[in-house]
C-alpha positions, 0 to 999 in steps of 0.5 A, a space after each residue: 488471300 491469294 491463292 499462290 501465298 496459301 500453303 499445302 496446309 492452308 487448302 481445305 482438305 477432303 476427309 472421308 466419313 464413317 459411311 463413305 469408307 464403308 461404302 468404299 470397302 463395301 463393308 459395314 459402318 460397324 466394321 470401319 469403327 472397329 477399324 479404327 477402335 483397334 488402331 488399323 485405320 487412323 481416324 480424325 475426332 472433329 466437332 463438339 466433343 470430338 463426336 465426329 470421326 473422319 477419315 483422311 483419303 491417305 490414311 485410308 490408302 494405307 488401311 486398304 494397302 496393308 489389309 487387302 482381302 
């Protein structure tokens, strides 16, 4: 399939893990999972039995806007 007939939906999108945020924020694995325990940072379950947690790049923005330190 051509690229010009995939929607913005089609295209593979970049989502972030656990450690890579952690890294970003220079904090710890543990406190991104709280994080998003408590609702303050959306996550994405993927995988087998939704396992894997993953971060979307805009979610992310959000999460460092509205909770800067």
């Amino acid at each position: 399939m051509p690229l010009s007939n995939l929607k913005k939906t089609d295209l593979p999108r970049h989502l972030l893990t656990v450690k890579e945020v952690a890294e970003l924020d220079n904090c710890s694995e543990k406190a991104v999972r709280r994080a998003i325990a408590s609702g303050l940072l959306q996550a994405i379950r993927v995988g087998p039995g939704g396992r894997l947690l993953r971060i979307d790049p805009a979610a992310h923005a959000v999460y460092r806007q509205a909770y800067r330190w």
